[in-house]
C-alpha positions in Angstrom: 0.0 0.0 0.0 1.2 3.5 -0.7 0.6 6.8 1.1 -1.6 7.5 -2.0 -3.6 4.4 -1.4 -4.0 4.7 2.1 -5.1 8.2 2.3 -8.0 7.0 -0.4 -8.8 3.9 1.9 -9.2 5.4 4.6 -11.5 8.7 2.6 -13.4 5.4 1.5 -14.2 5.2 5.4 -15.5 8.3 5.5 -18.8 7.5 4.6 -19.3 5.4 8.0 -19.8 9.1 9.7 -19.2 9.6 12.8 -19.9 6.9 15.7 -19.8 7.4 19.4 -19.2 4.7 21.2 -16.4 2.2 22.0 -17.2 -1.1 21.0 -16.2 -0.9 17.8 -12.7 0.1 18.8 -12.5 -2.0 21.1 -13.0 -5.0 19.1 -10.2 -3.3 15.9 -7.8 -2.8 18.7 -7.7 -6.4 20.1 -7.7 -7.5 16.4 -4.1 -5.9 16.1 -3.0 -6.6 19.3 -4.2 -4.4 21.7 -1.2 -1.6 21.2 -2.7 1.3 23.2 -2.3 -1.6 26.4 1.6 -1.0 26.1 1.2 3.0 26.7 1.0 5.5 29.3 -0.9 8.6 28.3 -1.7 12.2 29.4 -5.2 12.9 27.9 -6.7 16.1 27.1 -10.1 16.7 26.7 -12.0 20.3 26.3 -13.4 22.6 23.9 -11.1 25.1 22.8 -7.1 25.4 24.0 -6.8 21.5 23.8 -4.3 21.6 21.1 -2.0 24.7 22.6 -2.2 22.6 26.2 -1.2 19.5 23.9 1.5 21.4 22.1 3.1 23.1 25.4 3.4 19.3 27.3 4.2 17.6 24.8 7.3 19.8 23.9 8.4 20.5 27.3 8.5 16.6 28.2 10.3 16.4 24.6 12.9 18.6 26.4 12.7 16.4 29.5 14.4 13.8 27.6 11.3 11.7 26.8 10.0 10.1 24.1 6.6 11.7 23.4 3.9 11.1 21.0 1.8 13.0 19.9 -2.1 12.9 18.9 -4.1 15.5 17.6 -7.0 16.6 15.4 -7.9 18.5 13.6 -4.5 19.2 11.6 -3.2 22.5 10.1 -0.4 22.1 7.7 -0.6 18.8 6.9 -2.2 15.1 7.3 0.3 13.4 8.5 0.5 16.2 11.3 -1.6 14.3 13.7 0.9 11.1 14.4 3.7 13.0 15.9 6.6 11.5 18.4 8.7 14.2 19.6 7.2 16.8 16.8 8.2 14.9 13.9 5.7 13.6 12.0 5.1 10.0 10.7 6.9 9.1 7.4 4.1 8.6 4.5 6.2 5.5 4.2 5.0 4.4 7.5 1.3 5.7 7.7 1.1 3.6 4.4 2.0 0.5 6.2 0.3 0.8 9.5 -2.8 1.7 7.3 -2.4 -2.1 5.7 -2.6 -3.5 8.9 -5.9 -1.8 10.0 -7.0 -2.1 6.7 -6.7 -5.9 7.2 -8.1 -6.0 10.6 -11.2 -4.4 9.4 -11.5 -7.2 6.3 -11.2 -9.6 9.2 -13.9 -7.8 11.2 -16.1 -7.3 8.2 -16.1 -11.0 7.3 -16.7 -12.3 10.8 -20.0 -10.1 10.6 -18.3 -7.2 12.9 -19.0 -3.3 12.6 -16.9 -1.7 10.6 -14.7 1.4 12.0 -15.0 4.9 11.3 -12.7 7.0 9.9 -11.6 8.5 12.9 -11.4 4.6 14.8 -8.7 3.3 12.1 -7.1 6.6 12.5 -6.5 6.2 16.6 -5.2 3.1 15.7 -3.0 3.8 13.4 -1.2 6.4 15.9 -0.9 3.6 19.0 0.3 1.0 16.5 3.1 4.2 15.9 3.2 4.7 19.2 4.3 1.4 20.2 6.4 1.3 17.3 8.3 4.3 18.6 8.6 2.7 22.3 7.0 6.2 23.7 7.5 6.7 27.0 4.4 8.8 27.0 1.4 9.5 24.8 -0.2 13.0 24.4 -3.6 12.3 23.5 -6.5 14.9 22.3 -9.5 13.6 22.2 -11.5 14.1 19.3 -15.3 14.6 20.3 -16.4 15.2 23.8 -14.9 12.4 25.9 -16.5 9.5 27.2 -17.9 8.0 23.8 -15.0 9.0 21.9 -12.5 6.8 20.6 -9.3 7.7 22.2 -10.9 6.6 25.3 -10.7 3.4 25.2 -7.2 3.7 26.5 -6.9 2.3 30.4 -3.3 3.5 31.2 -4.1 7.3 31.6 -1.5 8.9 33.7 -3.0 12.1 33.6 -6.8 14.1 32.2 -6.3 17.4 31.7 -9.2 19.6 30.7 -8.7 22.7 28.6 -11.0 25.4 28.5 -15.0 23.6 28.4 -17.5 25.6 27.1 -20.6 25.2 24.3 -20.2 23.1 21.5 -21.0 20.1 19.6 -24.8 20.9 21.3 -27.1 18.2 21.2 -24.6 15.6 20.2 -22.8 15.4 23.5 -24.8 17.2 26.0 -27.3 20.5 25.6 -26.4 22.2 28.5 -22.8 23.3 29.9 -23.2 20.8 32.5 -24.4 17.5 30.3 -21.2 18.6 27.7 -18.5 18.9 31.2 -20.4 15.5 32.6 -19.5 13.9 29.1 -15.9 14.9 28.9 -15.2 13.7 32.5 -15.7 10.8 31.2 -12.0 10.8 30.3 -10.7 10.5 34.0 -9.9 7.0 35.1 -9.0 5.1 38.8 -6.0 5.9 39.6 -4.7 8.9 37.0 -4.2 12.5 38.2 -6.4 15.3 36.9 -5.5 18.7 36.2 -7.9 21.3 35.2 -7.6 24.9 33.0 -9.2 27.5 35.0 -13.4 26.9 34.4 -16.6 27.7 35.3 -17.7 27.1 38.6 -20.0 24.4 37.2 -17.9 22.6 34.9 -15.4 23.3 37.9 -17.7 20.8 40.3 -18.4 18.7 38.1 -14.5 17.4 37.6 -13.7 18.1 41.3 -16.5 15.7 41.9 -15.6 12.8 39.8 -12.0 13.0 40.0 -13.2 12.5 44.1 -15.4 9.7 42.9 -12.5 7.8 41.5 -10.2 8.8 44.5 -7.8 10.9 41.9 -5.9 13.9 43.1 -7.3 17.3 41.3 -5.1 20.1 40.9 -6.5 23.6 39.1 -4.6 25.9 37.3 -5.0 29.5 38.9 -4.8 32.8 36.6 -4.4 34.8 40.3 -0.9 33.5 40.8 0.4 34.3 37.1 1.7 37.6 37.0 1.7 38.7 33.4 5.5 40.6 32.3 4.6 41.3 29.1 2.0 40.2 25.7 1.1 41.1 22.4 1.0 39.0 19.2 4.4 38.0 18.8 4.3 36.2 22.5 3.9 36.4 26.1 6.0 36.1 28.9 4.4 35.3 32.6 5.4 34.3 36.1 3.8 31.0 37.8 4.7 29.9 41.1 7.4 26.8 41.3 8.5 28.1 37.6 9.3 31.6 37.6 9.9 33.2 34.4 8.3 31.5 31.4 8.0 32.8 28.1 5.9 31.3 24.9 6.0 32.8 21.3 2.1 31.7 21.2 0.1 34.8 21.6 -3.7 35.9 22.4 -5.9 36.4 25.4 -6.4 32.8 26.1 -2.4 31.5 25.9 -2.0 32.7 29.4 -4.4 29.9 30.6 -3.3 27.1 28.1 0.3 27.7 29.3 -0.5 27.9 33.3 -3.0 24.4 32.7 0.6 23.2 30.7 2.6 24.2 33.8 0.0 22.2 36.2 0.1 19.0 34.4 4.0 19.3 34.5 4.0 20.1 38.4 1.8 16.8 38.5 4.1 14.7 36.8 6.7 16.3 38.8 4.9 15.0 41.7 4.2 11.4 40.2 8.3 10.8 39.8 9.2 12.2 36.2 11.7 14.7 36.0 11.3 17.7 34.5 13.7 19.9 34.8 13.4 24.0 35.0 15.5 24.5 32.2 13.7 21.8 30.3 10.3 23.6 31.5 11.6 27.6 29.6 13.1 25.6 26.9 10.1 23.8 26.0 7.7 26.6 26.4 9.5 28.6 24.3 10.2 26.2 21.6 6.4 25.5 21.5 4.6 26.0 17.6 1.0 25.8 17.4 0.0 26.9 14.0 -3.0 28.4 13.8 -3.6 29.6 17.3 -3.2 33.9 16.7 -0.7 33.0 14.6 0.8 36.0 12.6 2.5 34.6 9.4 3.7 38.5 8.2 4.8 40.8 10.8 5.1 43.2 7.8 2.4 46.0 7.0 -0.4 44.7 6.8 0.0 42.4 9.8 -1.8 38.8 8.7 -3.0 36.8 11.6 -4.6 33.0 11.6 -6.9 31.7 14.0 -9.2 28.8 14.3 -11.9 30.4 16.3 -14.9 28.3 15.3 -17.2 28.7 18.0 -18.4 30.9 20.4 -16.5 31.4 23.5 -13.2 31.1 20.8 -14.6 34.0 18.8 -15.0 36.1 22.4 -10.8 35.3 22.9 -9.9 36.3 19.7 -11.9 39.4 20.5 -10.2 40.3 23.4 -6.9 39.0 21.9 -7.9 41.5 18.9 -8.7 44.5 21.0 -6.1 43.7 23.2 -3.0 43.7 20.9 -4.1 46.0 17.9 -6.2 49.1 19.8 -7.6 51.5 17.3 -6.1 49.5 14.6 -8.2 48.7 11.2 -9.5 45.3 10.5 -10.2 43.3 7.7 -11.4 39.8 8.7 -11.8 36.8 5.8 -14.1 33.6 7.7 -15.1 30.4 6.9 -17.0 27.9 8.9 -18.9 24.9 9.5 -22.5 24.6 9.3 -23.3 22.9 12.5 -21.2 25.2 14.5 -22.7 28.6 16.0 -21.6 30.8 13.1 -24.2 33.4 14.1 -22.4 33.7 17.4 -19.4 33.8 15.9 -20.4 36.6 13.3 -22.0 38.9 16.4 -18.6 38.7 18.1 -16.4 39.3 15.8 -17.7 41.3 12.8 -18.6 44.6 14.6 -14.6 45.2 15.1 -14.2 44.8 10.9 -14.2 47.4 8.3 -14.7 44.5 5.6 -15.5 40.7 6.2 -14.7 38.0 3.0 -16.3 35.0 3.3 -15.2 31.5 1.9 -16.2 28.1 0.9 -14.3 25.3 3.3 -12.5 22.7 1.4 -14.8 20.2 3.5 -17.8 20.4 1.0 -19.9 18.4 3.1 -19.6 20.1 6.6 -18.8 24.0 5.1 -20.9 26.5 5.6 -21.1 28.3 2.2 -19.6 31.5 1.5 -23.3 33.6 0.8 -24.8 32.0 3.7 -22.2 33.4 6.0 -22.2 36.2 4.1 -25.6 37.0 5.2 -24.9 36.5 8.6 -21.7 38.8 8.8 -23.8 41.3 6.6 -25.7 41.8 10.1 -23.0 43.4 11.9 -20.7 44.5 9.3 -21.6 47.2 6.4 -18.6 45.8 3.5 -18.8 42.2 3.1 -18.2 40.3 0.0 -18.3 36.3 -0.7 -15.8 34.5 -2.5 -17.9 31.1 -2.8 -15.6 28.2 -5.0 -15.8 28.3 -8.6 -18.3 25.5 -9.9 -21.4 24.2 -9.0 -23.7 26.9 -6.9 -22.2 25.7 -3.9 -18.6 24.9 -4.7 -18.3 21.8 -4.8 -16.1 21.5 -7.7 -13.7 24.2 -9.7 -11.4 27.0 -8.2 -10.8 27.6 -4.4 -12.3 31.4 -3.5 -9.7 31.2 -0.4 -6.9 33.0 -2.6 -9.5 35.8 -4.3 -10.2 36.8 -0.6 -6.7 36.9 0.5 -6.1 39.3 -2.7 -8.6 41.1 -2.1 -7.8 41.7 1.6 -4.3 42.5 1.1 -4.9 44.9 -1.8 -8.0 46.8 1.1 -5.4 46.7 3.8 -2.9 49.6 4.5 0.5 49.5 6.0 -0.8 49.9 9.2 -4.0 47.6 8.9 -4.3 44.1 10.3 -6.2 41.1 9.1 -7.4 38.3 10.6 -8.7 35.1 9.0 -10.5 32.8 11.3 -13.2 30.2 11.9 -12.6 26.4 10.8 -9.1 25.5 11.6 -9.2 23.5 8.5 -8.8 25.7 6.0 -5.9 28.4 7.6 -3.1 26.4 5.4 -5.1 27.3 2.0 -5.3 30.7 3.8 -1.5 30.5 4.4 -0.5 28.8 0.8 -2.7 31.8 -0.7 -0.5 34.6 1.0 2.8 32.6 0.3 1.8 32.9 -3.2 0.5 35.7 -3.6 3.8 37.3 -1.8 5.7 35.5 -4.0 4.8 36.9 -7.1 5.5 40.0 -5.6 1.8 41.5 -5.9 -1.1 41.6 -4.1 -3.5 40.0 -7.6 -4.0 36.5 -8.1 -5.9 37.6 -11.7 -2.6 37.4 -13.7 
């Protein structure tokens, strides 16, 4: 099998949806051995920062001198970005073979009249067959949707659950209040593991005092009161925490400050449970963290262009403040695309009253993507200048010419030297967004109509 092949497999897989649930898992995993048994893993569940809280362990325990692997979803740059041990990917060569394996297992399971995985089952475990592979001494996990139905929890060796920030989203599919949604990703704490927390609600907060209690775990909170923030804008932030001292991160926006403190928790915790971690290894790592994506600026030229995958509502409300915070009476030009089922009204009423012009965009994910008029419409509500760049083709984009690089012209030929855009929403399309500008750049203009 080749990379080729196994990236159509497992597209071919697709159309299984999205199953919660573990007992399909369950039975692929045993079929191939069981790998995830022969791990130790820190999971993180939560519903935004669980990547930057991901990124900032991961690397410091890299630093630490361990071998660390790395799971994560949705991707940025690239595919094979979500099977990571030390923040290298997997080879293609790899993935391609691992794939045959759980390709195989699956024919087995079909024939003996078993459920067939979804996409996102072979793909978990593809990364612990890696991960075993690798001999990782730990596994940074991120769950994919909510947390006790979803497929990376099947794993029993959980050293640590760490929740990021918890908030709305995914309604109705995991819970339709902010207490059934924090119930459902407590699920992820397990006898015996230590739980650390980002700083929360006071609801979500009792809820994962009270089960860690219920399984007897130790629950330690990361506290914004005892982080004295030295200095932030969008090229980084540097902040003092209590057994740490001076820590610095080149991620920027109003929320890092949390994701790096619930980062310092979990590494006080495993501190506490025998591995060492070393203060040097601790400034190194945080500074060596890359997240891209997260209030990422890719030019710190004129116009400044920042990326951001704020898809949701309390997202959109940090960029705001991360916005307001770092580019006071600046102008803003904003481009956005989104997923239907996410809040995109919410998103629009946050966000679009701080622009001077919106572009929206089709989503390379035709069957999830909000299209680019009907956001349009929305953004029209709280901005005056918006213009949609839907994808050449079919009425809804579905085939012909990305409008992503149109509305990264387009911004860059509105913006002045002293304007800043912003594009945001789905974290899956940011590299178009990115590949557009490099091109763009490139050719030493600001047209793509040549």
């Amino acid at each position: 099998m080749t990379y080729k092949e196994a990236r159509v497999y497992l597209d071919e897989l697709s159309k299984y949806g999205s199953v919660l649930g573990l007992d399909t898992i369950r039975g692929l995993l045993h079929e191939l051995g069981d790998p995830q048994e022969s791990l130790w893993f820190i999971h993180i569940a939560g519903t935004n920062g669980k990547g930057s809280v991901l990124a900032y362990t991961s690397t410091i325990l890299s630093e630490a001198g361990y071998r660390v692997g790395r799971y994560v979803s949705p991707t940025v740059v690239s595919y094979l970005e979500r099977i990571q041990t030390d923040g290298t990917w997997i080879s293609e060569e790899m993935f391609a073979e691992l794939t045959a394996q759980v390709r195989d297992a699956i024919a087995r399971l079909e024939a003996a009249g078993k459920p067939v995985p979804t996409v996102f089952e072979a793909e978990t475990a593809i990364a612990f067959l890696y991960f075993r592979s690798m001999e990782c001494d730990l596994v940074v996990l991120e769950a994919g949707l909510g947390g006790a139905l979803d497929a990376t929890n099947i794993i029993t060796r959980t050293v640590c659950a760490v929740f990021a920030s918890i908030s709305m989203d995914h309604v109705g599919v995991i819970g339709n209040t902010l207490e059934e949604i924090a119930e459902n990703k407590a699920g992820i704490i397990k006898p015996g593991c230590s739980v650390v927390s980002a700083p929360q609600r006071p609801s979500v907060t009792d809820i994962l005092r009270s089960r860690a209690a219920q399984y007897g775990c130790p629950f330690a909170q990361a506290d914004p009161g005892q982080a004295e923030i030295l200095h932030s804008d969008y090229r980084g932030i540097r902040l003092s925490y209590p057994e740490f001292g001076t820590v610095s991160t080149q991620l920027a926006g109003s929320c890092q400050a949390d994701n790096l403190i619930t980062a310092l928790e979990t590494v006080r915790t495993l501190r506490k449970l025998g591995y060492r971690i070393s203060d040097r290894a601790v400034r190194d790592g945080a500074a060596r963290t890359v997240w891209p994506g997260r209030f990422t600026c890719i030019s710190r030229g004129k116009p400044l262009f920042i990326l951001d995958g704020a898809h949701n509502e309390d997202a959109a409300r940090r960029l705001r403040g991360s916005m307001e915070a770092c580019f006071p009476g600046k102008r803003l030009i904003f481009i956005m695309g989104v997923f239907r089922d996410k809040d995109y009204g919410a998103v629009a009423r946050i966000m679009c009253p701080l622009a001077s012009v919106v572009y929206t965009v089709d989503l390379p994910d035709r069957r999830r993507g909000l299209p680019a008029g009907d956001l349009a419409r929305a953004a029209g509500k709280y901005c005056p200048s918006v213009t949609a760049f839907p994808d050449a083709g079919t009425p809804h984009g579905s085939a012909g010419l990305s409008g992503i690089p149109k509305a990264v012209a387009s911004a860059l030929r509105a913006a002045g030297p002293d304007d800043v855009i912003a594009a945001f929403g789905s974290l899956s399309y940011l590299h178009r967004v990115k590949e557009a500008y490099d091109q763009i750049t490139k050719e030493g203009g600001t047209s793509n109509d040549r």
